[in-house]
DOFITI-264592 format. One record per residue: residue in one letter; x, y, z of N, C-alpha, C in turn. Coordinates in steps of 0.02 Angstrom, whole numbers, plus 50000, padded with zeros to 5 digits. Layout:
<rs>
<r><residu>a</residu><n_x>X</n_x><n_y>Y</n_y><n_z>Z</n_z><ca_x>X</ca_x><ca_y>Y</ca_y><ca_z>Z</ca_z><c_x>X</c_x><c_y>Y</c_y><c_z>Z</c_z></r>
...
</rs>
This chain:
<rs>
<r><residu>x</residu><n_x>46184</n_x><n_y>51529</n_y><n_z>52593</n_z><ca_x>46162</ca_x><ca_y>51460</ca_y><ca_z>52600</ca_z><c_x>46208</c_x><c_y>51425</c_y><c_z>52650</c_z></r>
<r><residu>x</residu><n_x>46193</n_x><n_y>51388</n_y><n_z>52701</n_z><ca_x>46228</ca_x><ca_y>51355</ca_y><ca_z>52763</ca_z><c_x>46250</c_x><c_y>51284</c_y><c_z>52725</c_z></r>
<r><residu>x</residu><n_x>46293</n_x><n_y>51272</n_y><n_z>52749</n_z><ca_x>46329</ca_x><ca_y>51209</ca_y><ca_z>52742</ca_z><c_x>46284</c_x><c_y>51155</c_y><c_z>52735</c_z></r>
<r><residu>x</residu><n_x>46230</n_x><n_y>51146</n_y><n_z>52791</n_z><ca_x>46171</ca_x><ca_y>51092</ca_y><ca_z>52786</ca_z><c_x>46140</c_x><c_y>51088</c_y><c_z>52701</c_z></r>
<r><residu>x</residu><n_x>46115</n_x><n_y>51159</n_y><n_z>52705</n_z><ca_x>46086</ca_x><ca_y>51184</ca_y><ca_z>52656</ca_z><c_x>46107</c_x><c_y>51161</c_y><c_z>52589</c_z></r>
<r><residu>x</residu><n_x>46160</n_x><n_y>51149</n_y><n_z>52576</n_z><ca_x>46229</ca_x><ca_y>51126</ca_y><ca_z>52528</ca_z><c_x>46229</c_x><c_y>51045</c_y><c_z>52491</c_z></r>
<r><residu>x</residu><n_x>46207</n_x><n_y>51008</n_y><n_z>52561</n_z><ca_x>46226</ca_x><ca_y>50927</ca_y><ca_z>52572</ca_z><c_x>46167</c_x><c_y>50914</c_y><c_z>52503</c_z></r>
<r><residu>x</residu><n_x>46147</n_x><n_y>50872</n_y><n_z>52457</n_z><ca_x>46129</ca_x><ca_y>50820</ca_y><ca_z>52408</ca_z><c_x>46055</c_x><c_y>50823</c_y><c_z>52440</c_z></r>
<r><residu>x</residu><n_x>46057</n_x><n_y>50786</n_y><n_z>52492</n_z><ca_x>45969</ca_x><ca_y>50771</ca_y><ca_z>52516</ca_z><c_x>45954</c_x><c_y>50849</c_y><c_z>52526</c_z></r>
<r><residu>x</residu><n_x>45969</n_x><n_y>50903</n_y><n_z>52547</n_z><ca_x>45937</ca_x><ca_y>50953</ca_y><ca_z>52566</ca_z><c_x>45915</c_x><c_y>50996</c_y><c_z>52495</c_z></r>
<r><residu>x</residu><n_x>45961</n_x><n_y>50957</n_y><n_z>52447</n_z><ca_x>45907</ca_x><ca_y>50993</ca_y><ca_z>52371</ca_z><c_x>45885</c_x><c_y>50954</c_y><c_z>52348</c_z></r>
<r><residu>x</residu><n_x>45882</n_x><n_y>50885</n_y><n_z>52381</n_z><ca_x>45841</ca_x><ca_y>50848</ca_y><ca_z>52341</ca_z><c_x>45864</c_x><c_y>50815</c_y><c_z>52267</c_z></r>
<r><residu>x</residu><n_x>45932</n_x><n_y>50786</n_y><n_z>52303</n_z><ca_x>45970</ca_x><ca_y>50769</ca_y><ca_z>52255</ca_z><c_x>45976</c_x><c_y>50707</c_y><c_z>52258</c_z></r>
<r><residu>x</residu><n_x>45992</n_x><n_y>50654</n_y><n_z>52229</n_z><ca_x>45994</ca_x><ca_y>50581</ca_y><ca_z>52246</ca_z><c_x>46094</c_x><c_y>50551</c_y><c_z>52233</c_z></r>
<r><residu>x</residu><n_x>46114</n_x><n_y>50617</n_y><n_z>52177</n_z><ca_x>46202</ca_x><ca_y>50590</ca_y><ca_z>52169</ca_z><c_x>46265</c_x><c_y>50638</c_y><c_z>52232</c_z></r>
<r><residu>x</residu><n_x>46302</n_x><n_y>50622</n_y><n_z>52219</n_z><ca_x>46355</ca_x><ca_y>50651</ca_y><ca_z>52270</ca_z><c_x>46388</c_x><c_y>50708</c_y><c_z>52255</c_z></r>
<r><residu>x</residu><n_x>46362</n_x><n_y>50733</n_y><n_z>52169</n_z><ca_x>46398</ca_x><ca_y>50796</ca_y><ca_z>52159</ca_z><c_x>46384</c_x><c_y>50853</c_y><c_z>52195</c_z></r>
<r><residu>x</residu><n_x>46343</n_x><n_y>50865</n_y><n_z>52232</n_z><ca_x>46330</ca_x><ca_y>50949</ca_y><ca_z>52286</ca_z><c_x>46403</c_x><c_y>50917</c_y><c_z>52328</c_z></r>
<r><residu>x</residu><n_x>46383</n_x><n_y>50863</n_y><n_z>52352</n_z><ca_x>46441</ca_x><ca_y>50859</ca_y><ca_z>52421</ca_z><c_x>46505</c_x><c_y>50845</c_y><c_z>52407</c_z></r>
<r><residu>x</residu><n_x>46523</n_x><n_y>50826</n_y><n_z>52356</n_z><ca_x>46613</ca_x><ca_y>50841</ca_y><ca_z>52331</ca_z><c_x>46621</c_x><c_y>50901</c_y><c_z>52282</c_z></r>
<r><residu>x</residu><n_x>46562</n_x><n_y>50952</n_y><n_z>52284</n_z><ca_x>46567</ca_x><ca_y>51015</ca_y><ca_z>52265</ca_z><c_x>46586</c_x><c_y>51053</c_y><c_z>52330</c_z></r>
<r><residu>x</residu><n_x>46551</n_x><n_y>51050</n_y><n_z>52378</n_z><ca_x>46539</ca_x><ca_y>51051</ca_y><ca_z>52450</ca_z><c_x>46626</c_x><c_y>51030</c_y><c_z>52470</c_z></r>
<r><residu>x</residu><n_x>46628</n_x><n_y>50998</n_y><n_z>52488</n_z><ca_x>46715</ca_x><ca_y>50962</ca_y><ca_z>52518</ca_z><c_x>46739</c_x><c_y>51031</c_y><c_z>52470</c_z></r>
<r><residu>x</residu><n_x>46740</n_x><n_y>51038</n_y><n_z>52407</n_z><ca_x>46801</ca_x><ca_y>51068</ca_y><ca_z>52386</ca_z><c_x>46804</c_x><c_y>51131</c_y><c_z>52393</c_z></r>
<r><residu>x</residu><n_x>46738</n_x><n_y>51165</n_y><n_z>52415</n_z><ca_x>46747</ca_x><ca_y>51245</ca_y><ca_z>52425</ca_z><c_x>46739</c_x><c_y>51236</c_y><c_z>52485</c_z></r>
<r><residu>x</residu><n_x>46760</n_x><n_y>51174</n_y><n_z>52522</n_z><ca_x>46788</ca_x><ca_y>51179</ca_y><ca_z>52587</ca_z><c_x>46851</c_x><c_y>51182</c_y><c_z>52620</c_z></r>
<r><residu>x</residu><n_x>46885</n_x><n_y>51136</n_y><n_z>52589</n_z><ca_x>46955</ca_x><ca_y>51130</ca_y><ca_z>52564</ca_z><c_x>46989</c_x><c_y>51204</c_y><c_z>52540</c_z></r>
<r><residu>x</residu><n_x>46962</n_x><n_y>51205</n_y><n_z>52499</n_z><ca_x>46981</ca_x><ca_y>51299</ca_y><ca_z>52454</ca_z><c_x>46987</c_x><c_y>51346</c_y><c_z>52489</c_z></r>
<r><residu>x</residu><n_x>46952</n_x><n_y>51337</n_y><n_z>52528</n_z><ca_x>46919</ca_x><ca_y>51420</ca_y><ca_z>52595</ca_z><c_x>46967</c_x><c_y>51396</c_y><c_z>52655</c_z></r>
<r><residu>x</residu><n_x>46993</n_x><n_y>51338</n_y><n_z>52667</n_z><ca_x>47012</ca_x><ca_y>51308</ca_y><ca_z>52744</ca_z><c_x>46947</c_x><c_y>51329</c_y><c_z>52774</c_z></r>
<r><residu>x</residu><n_x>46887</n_x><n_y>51319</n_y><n_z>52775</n_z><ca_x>46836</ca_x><ca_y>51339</ca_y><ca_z>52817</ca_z><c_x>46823</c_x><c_y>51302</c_y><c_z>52877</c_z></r>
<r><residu>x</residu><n_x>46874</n_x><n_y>51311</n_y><n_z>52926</n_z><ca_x>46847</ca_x><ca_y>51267</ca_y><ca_z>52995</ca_z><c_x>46782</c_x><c_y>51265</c_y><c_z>53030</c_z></r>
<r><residu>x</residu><n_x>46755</n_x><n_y>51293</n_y><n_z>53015</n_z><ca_x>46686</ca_x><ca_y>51327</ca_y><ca_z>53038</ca_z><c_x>46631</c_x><c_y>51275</c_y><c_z>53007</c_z></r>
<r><residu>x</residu><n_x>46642</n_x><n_y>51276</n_y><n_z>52940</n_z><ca_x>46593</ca_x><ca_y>51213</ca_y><ca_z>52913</ca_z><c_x>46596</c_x><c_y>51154</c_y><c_z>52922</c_z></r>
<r><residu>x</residu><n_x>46671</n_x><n_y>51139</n_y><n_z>52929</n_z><ca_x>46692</ca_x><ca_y>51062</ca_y><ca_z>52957</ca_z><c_x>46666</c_x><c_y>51054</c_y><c_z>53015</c_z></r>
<r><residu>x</residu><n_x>46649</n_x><n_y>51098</n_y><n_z>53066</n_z><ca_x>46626</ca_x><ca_y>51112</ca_y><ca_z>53125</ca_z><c_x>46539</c_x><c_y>51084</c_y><c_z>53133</c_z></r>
<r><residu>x</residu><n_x>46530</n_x><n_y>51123</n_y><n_z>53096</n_z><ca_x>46431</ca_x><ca_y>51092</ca_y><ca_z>53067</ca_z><c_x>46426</c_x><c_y>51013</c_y><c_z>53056</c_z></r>
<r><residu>x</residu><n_x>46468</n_x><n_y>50988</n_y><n_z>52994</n_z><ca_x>46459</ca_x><ca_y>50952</ca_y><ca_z>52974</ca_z><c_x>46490</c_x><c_y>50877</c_y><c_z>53008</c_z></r>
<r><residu>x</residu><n_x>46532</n_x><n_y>50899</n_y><n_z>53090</n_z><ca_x>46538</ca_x><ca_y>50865</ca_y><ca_z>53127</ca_z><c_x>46494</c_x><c_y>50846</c_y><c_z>53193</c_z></r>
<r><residu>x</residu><n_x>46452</n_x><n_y>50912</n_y><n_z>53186</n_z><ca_x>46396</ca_x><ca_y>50904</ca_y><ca_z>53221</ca_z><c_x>46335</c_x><c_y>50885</c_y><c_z>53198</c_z></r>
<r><residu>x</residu><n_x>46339</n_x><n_y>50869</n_y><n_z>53165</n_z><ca_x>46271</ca_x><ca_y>50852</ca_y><ca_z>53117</ca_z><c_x>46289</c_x><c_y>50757</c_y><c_z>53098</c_z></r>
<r><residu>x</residu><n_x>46349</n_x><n_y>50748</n_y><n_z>53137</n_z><ca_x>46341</ca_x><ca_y>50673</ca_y><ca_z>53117</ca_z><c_x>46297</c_x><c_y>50624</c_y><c_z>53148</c_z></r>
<r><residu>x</residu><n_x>46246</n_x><n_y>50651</n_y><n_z>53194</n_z><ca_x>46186</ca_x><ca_y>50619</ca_y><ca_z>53219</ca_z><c_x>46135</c_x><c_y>50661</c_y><c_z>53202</c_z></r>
<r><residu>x</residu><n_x>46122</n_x><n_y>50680</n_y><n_z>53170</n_z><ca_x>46081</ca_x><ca_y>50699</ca_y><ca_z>53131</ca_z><c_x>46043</c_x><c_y>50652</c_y><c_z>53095</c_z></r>
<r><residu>x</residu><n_x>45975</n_x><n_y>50688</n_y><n_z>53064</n_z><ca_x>45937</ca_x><ca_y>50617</ca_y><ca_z>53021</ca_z><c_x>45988</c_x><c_y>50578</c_y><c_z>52988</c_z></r>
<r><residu>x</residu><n_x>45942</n_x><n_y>50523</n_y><n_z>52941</n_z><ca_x>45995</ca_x><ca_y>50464</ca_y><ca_z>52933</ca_z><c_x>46024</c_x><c_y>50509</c_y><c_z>52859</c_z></r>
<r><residu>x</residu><n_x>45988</n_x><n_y>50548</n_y><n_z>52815</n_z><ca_x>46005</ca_x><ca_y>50578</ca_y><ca_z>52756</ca_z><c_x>46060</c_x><c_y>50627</c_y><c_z>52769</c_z></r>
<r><residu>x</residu><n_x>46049</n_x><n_y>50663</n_y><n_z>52801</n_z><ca_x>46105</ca_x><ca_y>50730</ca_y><ca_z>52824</ca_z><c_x>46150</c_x><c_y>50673</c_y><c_z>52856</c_z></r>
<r><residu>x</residu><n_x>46157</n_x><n_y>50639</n_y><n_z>52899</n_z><ca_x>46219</ca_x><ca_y>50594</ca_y><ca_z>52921</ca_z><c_x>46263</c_x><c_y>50571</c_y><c_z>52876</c_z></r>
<r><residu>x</residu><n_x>46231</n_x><n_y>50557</n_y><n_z>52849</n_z><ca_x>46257</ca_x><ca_y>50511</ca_y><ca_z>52762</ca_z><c_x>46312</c_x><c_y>50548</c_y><c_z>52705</c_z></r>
<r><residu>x</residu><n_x>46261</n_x><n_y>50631</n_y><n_z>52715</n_z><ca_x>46293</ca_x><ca_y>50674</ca_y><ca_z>52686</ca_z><c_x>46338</c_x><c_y>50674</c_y><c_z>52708</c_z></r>
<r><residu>x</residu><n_x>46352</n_x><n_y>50716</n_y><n_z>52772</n_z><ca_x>46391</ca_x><ca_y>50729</ca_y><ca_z>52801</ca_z><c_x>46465</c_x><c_y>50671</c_y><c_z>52795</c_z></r>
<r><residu>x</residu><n_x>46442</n_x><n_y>50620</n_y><n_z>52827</n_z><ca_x>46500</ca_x><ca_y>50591</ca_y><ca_z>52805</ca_z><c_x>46528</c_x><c_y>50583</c_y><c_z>52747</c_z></r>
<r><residu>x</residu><n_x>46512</n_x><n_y>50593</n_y><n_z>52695</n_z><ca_x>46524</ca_x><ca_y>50600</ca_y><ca_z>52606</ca_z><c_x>46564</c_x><c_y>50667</c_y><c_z>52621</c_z></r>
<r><residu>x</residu><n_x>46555</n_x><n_y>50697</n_y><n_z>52645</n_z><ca_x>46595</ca_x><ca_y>50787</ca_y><ca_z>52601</ca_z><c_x>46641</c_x><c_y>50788</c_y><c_z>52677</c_z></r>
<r><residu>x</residu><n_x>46641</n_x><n_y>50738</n_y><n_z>52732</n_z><ca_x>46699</ca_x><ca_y>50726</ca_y><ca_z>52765</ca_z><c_x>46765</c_x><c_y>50691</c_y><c_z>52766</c_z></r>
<r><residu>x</residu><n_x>46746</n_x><n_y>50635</n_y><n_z>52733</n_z><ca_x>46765</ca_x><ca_y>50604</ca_y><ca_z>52687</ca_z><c_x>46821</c_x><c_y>50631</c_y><c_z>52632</c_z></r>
<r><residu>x</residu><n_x>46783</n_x><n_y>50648</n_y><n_z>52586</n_z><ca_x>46793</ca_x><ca_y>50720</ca_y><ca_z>52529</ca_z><c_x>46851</c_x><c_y>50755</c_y><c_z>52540</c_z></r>
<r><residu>x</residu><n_x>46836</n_x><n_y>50793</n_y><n_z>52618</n_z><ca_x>46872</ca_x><ca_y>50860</ca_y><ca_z>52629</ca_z><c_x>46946</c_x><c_y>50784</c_y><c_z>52651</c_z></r>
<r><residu>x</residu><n_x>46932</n_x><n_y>50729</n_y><n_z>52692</n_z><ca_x>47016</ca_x><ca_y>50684</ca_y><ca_z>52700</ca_z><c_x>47048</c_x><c_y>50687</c_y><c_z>52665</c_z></r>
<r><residu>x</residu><n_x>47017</n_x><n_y>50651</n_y><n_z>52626</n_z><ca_x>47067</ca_x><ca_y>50636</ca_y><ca_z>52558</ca_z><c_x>47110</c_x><c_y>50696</c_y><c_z>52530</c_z></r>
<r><residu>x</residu><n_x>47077</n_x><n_y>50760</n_y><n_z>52532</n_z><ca_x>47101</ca_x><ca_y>50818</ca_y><ca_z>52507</ca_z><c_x>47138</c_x><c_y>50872</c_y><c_z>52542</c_z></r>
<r><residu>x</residu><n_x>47112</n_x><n_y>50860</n_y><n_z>52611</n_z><ca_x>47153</ca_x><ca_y>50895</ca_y><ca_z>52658</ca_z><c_x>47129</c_x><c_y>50868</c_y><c_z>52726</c_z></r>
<r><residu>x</residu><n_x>47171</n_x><n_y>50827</n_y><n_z>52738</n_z><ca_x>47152</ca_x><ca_y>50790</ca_y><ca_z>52791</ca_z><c_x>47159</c_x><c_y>50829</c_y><c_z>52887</c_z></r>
<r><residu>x</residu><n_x>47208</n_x><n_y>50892</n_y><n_z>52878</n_z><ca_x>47232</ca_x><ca_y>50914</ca_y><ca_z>52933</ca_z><c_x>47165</c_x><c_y>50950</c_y><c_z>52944</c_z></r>
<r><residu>x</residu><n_x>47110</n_x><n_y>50967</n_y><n_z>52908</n_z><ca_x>47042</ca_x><ca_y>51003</ca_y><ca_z>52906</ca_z><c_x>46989</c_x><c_y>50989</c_y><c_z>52958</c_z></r>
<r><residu>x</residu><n_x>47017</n_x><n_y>50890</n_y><n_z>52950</n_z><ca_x>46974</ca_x><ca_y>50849</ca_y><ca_z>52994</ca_z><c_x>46994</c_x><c_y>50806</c_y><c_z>53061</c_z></r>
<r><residu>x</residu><n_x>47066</n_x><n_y>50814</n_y><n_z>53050</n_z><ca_x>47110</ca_x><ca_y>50796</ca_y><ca_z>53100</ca_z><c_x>47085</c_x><c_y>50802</c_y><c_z>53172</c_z></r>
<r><residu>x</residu><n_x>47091</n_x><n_y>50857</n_y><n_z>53177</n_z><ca_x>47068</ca_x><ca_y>50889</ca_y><ca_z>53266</ca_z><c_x>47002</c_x><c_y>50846</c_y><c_z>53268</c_z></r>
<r><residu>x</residu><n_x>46964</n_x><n_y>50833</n_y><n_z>53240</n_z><ca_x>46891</ca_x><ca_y>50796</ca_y><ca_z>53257</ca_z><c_x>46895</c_x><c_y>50726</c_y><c_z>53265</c_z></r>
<r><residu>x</residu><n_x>46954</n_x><n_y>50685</n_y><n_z>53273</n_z><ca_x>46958</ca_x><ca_y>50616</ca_y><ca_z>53262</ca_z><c_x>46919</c_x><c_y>50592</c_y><c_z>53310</c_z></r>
<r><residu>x</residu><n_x>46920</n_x><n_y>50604</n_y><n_z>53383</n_z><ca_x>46874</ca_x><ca_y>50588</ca_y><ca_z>53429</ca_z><c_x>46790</c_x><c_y>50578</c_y><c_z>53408</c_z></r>
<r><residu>x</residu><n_x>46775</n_x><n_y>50631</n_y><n_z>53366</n_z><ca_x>46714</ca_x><ca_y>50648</ca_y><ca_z>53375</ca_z><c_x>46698</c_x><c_y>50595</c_y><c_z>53300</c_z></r>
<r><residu>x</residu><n_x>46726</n_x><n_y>50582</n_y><n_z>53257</n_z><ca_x>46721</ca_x><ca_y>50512</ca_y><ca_z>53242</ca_z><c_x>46699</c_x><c_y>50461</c_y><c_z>53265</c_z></r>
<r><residu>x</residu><n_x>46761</n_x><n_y>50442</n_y><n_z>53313</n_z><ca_x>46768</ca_x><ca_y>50374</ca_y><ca_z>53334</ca_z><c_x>46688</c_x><c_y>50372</c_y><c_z>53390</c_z></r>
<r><residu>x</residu><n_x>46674</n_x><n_y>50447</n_y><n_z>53426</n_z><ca_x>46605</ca_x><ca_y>50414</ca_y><ca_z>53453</ca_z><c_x>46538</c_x><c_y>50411</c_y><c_z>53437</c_z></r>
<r><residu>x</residu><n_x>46530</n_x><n_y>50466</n_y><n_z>53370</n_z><ca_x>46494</ca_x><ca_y>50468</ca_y><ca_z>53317</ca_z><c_x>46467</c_x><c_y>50367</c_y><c_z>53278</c_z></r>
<r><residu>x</residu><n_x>46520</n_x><n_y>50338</n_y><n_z>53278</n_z><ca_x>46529</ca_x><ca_y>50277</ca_y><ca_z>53254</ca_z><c_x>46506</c_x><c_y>50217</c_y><c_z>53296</c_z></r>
<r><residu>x</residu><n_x>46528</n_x><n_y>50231</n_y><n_z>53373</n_z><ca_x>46554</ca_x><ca_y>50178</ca_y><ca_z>53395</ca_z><c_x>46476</c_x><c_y>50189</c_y><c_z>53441</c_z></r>
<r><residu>x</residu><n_x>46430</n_x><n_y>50203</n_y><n_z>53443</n_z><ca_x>46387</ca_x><ca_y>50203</ca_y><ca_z>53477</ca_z><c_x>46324</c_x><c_y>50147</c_y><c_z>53468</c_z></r>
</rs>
């Protein structure tokens, strides 16, 4: 199952538990690769965006050096 695949709206979920399930077997694994998706996917529909920022979020608080290198892609993700 892909990272997308993972996020709350993609099962048709309406609460946040997939995606701070999600953050933490992201966190767990150091999976740069998914943080990778889920930084590209921040223009994505408005549901997967949403996600996304929830289990990015998630992965800060918990290991913030995960999301570090992407600060840029934040700030233009946002500022547009």
């Amino acid at each position: 199952m892909s990272v997308i695949d993972k996020l709350s709206s993609s099962l048709n979920r309406r609460d946040e538990v997939p995606n701070q399930e999600l953050a933490k077997e992201i966190v767990l694994s150091q999976d740069k690769e998914a943080v990778k998706v889920l930084i590209e996917n921040l223009s994505n529909k408005k549901a997967i965006q949403n996600d996304c920022i929830k289990v990015l979020y998630e992965i800060g608080e918990q290991a913030p050096q995960l999301i570090s290198a992407h600060i840029n892609e934040f700030y233009c993700s946002f500022s547009e």
